[in-house]
C-alpha positions in Angstrom: 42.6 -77.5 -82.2 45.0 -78.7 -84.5 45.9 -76.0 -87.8 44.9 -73.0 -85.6 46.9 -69.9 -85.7 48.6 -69.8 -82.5 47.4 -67.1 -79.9 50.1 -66.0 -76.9 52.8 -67.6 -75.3 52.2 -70.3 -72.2 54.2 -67.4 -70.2 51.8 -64.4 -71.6 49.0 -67.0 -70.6 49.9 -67.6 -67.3 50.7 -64.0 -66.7 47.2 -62.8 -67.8 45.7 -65.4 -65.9 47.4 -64.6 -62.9 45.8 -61.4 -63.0 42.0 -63.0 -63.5 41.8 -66.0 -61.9 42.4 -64.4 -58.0 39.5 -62.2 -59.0 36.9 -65.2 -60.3 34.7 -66.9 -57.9 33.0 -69.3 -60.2 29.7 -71.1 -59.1 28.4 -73.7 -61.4 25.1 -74.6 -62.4 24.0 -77.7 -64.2 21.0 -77.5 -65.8 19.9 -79.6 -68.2 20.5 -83.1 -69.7 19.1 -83.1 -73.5 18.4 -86.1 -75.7 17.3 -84.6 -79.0 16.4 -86.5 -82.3 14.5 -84.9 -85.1 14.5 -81.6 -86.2 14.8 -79.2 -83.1 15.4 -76.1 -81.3 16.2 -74.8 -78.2 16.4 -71.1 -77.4 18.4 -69.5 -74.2 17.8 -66.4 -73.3 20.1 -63.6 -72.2 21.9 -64.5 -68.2 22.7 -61.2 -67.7 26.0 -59.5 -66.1 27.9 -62.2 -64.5 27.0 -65.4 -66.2 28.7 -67.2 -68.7 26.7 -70.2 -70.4 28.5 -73.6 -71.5 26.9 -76.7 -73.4 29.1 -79.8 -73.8 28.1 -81.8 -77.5 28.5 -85.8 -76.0 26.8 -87.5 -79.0 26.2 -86.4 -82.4 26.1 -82.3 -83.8 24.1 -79.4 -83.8 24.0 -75.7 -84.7 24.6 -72.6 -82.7 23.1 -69.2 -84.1 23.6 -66.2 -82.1 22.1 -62.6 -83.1 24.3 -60.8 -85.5 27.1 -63.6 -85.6 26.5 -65.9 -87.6 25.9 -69.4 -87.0 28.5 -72.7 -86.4 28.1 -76.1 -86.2 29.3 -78.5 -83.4 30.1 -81.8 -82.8 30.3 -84.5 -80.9 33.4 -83.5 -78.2 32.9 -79.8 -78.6 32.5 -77.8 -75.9 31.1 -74.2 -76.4 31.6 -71.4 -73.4 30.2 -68.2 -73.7 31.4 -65.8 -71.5 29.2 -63.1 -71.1 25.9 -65.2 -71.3 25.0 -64.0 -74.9 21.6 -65.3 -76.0 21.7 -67.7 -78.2 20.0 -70.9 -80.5 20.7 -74.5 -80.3 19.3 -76.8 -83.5 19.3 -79.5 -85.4 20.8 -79.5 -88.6 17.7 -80.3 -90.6 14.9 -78.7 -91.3 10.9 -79.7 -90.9 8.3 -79.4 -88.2 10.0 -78.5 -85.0 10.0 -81.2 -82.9 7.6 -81.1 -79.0 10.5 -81.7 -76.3 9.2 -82.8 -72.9 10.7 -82.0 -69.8 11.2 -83.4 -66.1 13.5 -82.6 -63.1 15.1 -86.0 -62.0 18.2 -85.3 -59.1 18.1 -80.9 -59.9 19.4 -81.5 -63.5 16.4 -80.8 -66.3 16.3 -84.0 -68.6 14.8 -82.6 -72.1 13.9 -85.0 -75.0 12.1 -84.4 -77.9 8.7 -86.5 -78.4 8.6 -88.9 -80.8 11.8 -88.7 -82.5 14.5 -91.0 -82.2 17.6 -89.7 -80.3 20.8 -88.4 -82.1 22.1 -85.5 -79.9 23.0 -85.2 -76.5 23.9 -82.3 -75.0 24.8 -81.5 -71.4 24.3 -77.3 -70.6 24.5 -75.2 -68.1 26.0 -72.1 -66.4 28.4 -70.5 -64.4 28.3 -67.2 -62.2 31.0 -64.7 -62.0 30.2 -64.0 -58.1 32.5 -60.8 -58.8 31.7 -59.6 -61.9 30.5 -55.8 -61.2 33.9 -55.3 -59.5 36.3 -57.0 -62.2 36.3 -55.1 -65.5 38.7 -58.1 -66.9 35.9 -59.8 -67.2 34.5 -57.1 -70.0 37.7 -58.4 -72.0 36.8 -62.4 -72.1 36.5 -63.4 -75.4 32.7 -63.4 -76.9 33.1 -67.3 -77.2 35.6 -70.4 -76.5 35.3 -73.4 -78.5 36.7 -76.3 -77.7 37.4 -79.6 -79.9 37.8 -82.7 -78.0 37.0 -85.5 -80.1 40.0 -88.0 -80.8 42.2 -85.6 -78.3 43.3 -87.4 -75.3 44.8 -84.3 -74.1 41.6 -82.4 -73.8 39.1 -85.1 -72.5 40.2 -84.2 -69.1 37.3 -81.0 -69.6 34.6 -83.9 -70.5 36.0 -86.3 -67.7 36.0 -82.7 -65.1 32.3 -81.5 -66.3 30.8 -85.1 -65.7 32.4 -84.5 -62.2 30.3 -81.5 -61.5 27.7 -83.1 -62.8 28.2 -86.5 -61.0 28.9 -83.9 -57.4 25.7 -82.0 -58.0 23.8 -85.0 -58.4 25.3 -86.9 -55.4 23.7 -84.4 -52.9 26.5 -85.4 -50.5 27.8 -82.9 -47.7 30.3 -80.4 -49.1 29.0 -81.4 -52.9 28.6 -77.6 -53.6 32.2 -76.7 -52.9 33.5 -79.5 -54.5 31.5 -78.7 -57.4 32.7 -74.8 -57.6 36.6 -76.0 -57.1 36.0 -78.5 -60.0 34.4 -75.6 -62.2 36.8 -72.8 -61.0 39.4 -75.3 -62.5 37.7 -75.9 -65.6 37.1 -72.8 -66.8 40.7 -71.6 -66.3 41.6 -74.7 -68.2 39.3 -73.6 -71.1 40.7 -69.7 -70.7 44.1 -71.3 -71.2 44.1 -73.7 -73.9 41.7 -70.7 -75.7 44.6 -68.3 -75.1 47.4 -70.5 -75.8 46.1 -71.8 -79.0 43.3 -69.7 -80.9 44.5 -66.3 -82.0 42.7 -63.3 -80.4 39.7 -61.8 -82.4 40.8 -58.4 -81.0 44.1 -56.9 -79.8 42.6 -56.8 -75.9 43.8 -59.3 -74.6 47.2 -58.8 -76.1 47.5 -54.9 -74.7 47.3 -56.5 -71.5 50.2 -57.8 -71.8 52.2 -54.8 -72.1 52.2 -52.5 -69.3 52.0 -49.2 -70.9 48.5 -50.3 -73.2 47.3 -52.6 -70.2 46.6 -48.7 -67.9 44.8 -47.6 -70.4 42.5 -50.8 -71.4 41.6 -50.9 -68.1 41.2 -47.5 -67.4 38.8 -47.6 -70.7 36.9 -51.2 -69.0 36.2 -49.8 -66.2 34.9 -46.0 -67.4 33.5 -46.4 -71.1 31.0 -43.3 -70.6 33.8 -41.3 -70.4 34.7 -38.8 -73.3 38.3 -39.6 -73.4 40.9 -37.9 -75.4 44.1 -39.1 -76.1 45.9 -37.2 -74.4 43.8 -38.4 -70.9 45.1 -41.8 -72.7 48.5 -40.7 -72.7 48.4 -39.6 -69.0 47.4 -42.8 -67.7 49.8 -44.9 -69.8 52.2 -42.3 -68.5 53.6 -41.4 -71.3 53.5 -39.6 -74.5 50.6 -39.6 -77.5 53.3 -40.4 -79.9 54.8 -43.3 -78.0 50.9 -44.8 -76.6 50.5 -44.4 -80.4 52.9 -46.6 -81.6 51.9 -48.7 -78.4 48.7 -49.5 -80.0 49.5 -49.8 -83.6 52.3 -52.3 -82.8 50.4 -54.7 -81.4 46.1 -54.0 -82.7 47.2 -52.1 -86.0 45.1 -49.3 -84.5 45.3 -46.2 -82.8 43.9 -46.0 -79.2 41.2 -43.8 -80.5 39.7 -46.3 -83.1 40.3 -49.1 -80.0 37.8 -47.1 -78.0 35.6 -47.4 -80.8 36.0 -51.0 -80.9 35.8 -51.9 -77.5 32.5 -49.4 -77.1 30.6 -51.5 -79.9 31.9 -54.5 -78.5 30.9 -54.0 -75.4 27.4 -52.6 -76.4 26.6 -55.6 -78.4 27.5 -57.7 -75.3 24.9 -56.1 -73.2 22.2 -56.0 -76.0 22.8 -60.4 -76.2 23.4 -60.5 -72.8 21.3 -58.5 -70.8 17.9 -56.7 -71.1 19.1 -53.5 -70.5 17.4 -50.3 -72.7 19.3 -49.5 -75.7 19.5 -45.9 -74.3 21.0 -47.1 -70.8 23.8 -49.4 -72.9 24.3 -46.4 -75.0 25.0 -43.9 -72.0 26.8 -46.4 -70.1 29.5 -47.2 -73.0 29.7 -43.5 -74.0 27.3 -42.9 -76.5 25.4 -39.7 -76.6 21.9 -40.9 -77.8 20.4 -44.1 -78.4 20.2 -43.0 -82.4 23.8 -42.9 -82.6 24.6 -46.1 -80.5 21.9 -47.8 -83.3 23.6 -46.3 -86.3 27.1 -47.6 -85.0 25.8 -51.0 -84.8 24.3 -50.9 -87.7 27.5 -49.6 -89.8 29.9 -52.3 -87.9 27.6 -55.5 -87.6 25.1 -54.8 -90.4 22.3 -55.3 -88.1 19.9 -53.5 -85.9 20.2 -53.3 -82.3 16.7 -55.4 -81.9 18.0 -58.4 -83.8 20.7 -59.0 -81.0 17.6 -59.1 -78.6 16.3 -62.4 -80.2 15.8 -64.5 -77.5 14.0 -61.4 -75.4 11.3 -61.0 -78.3 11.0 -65.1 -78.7 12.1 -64.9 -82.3 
């Protein structure tokens, strides 16, 4: 992760995890083992609140595409978390007739492999459930995505070494294998949340407003009430202080004014539930303070240049 703009402080870090972590109880599931070779695909479709998807790159690259975002490539060593379970697409990087992959359950991990193609990638995927999810709204501010580079860093191969451990646990069968497993994932994914926090810079000012007391009321107030037609001065009285100073609060540290925030964080949020979930565009739009689904889809439309459907990929099979 070398070259990266640096994100918070190892104190700020620790701090915001301090707050997190207590409330995560991570359960880990391993589910498949993919040898791919050819030209290939392999679409997940949204978890759903609570579940945060990972896939670990152990031999050669592919490319993730998910709906509205944009596509990146990985490679051997990466490590790809996203939070919030986002559907998304896996594939090779060439083109051609898609690849037949076969599929059998050996030991409760899914071993894929494409049929008749000679193997290239390996990927090991699976997923972890936020056992508290509907009562933490810190987990509404986890980043969209955490990327990690591990290839030729000694210092990071401990995550490889740790997930082969879950893996290797699962497998085993052995009495107490489950616990084991969900210690070993708890600590991984605080491992990812910290290097991600301690070296990539934030792609919004959340997580930094939690770090001041005044902005943090207020973004959680906002987290956990977003159908709420907030003013600033209801801002103001949970930050307990004035408009002009939550203000200057909020431009210091996102450039923005609360208001605008609100904005943000509604979209955000919305296009969270429309990758993650299969909730109606009309229930996302009430439940993040929208008053119609016409106007949620307009917003969308204005901020991420696509249609509310086209972040429902994986639900239509496309």
């Amino acid at each position: 992760m070398s070259g990266r703009i640096k994100g918070m402080s190892g104190v700020e870090a620790a701090e915001l995890l301090k707050a997190i972590v207590p409330l995560l109880r991570i359960r880990p599931v391993i589910e498949d083992s993919c040898k791919f070779g050819g030209n290939w695909q392999s679409l997940h479709a949204p978890n759903g609140r609570g579940w945060a998807q990972f896939h670990m790159v152990t031999r050669g690259a592919c490319v993730v595409e998910r709906p509205g975002l944009g596509s990146q490539r990985l490679e051997a060593g990466d490590i790809l978390l996203l939070p919030h379970g986002d559907s998304h697409l896996l594939r090779s990087r060439t083109g051609g007739a898609v690849a037949q992959i076969s599929s059998e359950v050996r030991n409760g991990v899914r071993q894929r492999s494409t049929v008749d193609a000679r193997v290239d990638t390996e990927l090991l995927c699976g997923r972890f459930l936020f056992e508290t999810a509907e009562e933490n709204p810190l987990i509404a501010m986890l980043p969209d995505e955490v990327v990690l580079h591990t290839e030729g860093q000694p210092v990071l191969e401990r995550f490889r070494r740790l997930l082969i451990d879950i893996r290797d646990e699962l497998n085993a069968g052995r009495a107490g294998s489950e616990m084991v497993a969900a210690d070993l994932a708890r600590a991984l994914f605080v491992m990812m949340l910290r290097d991600h926090l301690t070296e990539a810079a934030p792609t919004d000012g959340t997580v930094s407003l939690l770090q001041d007391r005044t902005t943090a009321r207020v973004v959680l107030a906002l987290l956990e009430d977003l159908s709420r037609d907030w003013t600033l001065d209801e801002m103001a009285a949970v930050a307990i202080c004035s408009r002009a100073s939550l203000v200057r609060a909020f431009r210091k540290v996102t450039g923005t004014a609360p208001m605008t925030f609100l904005s943000d964080l509604r979209l955000t949020t919305a296009r969270k539930r429309l990758a993650g979930t299969s909730d109606s565009i009309a229930e996302i739009a009430s439940e993040v303070g929208y008053a119609s689904e016409g106007a949620l889809s307009k917003a969308i439309m204005r901020k991420y240049g696509v249609r509310p459907g086209a972040l429902r990929m994986a639900e239509n099979g496309q």
